[in-house]
C-alpha positions in Angstrom: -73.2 94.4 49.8 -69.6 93.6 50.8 -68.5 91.4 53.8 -67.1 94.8 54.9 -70.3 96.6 55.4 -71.6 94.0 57.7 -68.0 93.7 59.9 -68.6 96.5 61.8 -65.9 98.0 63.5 -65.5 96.5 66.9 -62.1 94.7 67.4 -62.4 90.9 67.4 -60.5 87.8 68.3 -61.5 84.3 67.2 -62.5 83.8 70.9 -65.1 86.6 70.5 -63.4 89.1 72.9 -62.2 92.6 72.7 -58.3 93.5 71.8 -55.7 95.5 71.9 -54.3 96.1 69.7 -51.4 98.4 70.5 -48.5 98.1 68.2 -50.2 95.5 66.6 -49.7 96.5 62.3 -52.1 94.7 59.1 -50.5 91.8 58.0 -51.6 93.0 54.1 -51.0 96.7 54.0 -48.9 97.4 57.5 -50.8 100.1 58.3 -52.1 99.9 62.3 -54.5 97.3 63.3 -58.1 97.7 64.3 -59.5 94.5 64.1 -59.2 90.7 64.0 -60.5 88.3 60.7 -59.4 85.2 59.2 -56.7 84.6 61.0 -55.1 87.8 60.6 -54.4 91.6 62.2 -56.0 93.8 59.6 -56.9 97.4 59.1 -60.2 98.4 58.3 -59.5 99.0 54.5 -62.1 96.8 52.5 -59.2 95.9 50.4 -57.0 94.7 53.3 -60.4 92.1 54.4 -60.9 90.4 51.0 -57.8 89.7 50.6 -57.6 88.0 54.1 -60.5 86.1 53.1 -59.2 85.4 49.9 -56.0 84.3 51.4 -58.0 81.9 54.2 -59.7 80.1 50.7 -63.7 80.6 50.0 -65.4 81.9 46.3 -62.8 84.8 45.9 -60.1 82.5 46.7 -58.6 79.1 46.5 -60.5 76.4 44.4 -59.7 73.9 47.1 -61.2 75.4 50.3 -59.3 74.0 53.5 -62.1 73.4 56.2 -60.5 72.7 59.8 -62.7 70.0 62.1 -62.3 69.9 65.7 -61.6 66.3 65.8 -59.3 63.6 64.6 -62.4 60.6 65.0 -62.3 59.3 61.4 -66.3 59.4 61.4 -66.6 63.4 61.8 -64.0 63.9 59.4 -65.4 61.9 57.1 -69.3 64.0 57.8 -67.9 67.4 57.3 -66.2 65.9 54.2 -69.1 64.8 52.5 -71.4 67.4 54.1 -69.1 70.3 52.9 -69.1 68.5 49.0 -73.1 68.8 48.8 -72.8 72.6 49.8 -69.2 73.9 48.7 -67.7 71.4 46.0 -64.3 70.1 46.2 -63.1 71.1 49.9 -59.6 69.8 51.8 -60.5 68.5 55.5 -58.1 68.4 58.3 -58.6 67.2 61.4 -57.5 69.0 64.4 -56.7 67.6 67.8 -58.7 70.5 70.7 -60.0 70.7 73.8 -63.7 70.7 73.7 -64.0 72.9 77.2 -66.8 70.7 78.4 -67.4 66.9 79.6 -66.9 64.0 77.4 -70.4 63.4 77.0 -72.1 66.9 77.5 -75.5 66.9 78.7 -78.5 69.4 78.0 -78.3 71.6 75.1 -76.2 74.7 76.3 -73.0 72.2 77.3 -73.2 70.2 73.8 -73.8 73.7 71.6 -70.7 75.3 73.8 -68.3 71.7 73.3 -69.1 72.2 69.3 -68.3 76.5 69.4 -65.0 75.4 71.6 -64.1 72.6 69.1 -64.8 74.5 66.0 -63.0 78.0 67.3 -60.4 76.1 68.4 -59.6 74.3 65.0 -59.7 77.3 63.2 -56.6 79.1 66.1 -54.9 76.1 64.8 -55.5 75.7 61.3 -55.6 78.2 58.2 -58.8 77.5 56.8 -62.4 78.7 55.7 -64.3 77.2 58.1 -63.3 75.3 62.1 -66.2 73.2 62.9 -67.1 71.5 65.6 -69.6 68.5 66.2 -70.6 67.5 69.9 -73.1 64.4 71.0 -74.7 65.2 73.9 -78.1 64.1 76.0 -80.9 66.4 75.7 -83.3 65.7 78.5 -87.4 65.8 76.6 -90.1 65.0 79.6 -88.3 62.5 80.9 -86.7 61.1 78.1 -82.7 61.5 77.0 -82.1 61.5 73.6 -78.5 62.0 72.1 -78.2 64.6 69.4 -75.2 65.9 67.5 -75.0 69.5 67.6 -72.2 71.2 64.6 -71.3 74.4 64.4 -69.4 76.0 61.8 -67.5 79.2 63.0 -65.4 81.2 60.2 -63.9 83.9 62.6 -66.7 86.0 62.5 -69.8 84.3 63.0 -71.2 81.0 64.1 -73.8 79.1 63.0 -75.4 75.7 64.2 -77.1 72.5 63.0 -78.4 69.5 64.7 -78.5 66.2 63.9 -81.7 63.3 64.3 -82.5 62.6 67.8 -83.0 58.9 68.9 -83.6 58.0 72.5 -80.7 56.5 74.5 -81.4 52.8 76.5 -81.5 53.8 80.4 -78.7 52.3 81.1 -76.7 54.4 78.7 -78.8 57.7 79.8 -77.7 56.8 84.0 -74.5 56.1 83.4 -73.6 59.2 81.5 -75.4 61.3 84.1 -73.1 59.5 86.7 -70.1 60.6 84.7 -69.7 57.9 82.6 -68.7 58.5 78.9 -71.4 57.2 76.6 -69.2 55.3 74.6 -67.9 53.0 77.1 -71.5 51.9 78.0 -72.2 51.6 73.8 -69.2 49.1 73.6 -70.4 47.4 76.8 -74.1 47.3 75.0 -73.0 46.3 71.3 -69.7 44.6 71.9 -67.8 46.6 69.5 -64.6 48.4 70.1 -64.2 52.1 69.1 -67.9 52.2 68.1 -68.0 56.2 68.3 -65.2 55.7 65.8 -67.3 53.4 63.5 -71.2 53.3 63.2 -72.2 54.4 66.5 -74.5 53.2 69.5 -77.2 54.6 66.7 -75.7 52.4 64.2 -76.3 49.2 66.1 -79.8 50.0 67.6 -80.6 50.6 63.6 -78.9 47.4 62.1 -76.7 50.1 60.1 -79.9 51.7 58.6 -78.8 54.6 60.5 -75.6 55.2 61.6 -73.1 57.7 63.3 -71.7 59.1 60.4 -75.6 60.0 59.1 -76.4 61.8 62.1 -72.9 64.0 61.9 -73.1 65.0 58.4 -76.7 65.8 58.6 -76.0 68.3 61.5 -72.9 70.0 59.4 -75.3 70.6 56.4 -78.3 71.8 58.5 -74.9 74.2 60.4 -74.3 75.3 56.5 -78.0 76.5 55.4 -77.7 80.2 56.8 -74.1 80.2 54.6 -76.0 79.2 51.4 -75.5 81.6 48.9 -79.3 82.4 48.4 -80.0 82.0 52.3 -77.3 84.9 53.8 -79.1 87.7 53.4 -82.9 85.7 54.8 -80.7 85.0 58.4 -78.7 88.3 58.1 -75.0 86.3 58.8 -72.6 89.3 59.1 -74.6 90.9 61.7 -74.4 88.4 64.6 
């Protein structure tokens, strides 16, 4: 089954809405557009879409897959970087400066999930590449207790799919001050002392001693975001239909 038999025909924009697409021509044939994919106008011709992807880099296509994060913080680049390796191989990441859409620190579920789609939709308007993704910390609220989780989600035009991180319960004083507006990280250096520490190990990271740090809870999310895009796992969740 081809990528082409699950498409669909509905026109599509990376930002999930309908198009028109008057006047609009297929960036690989030049016959008139119909729909949207891999950052290009295409026709409906099967031919026209694998070369797009191929073009954009993945197994039919460039050995050295380009995968866009929505983030220049050194610690998510460097989790999608060694999360990507253990699924894909050899990948290129760049970092891309977006706008997440949400708060700084995100709180309940539906805000963080929505801050990781934006970043990772976002990365991929602004950068040729297989995959945008986008990882979000927010506080999830469980009986009373906040706990900050990572949500990633990896988003490659078409689809999206998501992984979360560990969870670890935030001090109170973290947990109130975000709800007041505060961003998390400003109360972590307060608490640990260090500067930039969402740019190093994390608030997680010094609670731990190092045993756990930031940069374990980010890549764990992107590879638990990759498991429906396993080779042997597309067809159990059914990608290309969502």
């Amino acid at each position: 089954m081809s990528i082409f038999d699950h498409v669909g025909r509905t026109p599509y924009t990376n930002n999930g809405e309908n198009m028109d697409f008057k006047d609009k021509k297929c960036e690989i044939c030049g016959k008139k557009a119909e729909t949207f994919m891999f950052g290009r106008f295409l026709c409906l011709d099967e031919k026209c879409i694998e070369e797009a992807r191929r073009l954009r880099g993945g197994p039919a296509g460039h050995k050295l897959r380009v995968i866009a994060v929505g983030s220049t913080n050194p610690v998510k680049i460097r989790a999608v970087e060694e999360g990507m390796r253990k699924i894909l191989g050899s990948v290129e990441v760049v970092g891309v400066d977006v706008d997440s859409g949400v708060s700084k620190h995100p709180i309940g579920f539906e805000e963080t999930y929505r801050g990781a789609l934006n970043r990772a939709k976002n990365a991929l308007n602004k950068q040729s590449a297989l995959y945008g993704v986008g990882i979000e910390a927010g506080l999830i609220e469980v009986d009373g207790h906040y706990l900050d989780i990572h949500v990633c989600v990896v988003f490659d035009g078409l689809t999206a799919t998501v992984g979360t991180s560990q969870g670890f319960e935030y001090p109170k004083e973290v947990a109130e001050a975000i709800k007041k507006g505060i961003e998390g990280g400003i109360i972590a250096e307060k608490i640990s002392g260090i500067k930039d520490i969402g740019k190093k190990n994390g608030l997680i990271g010094y609670l731990t001693d190092d045993n756990i740090t930031r940069l374990d809870l980010c890549r764990d999310a992107v590879i638990m975001a990759m498991i429906p895009r396993m080779r042997k796992n597309v067809n159990l969740y059914d990608l290309f239909l969502k």
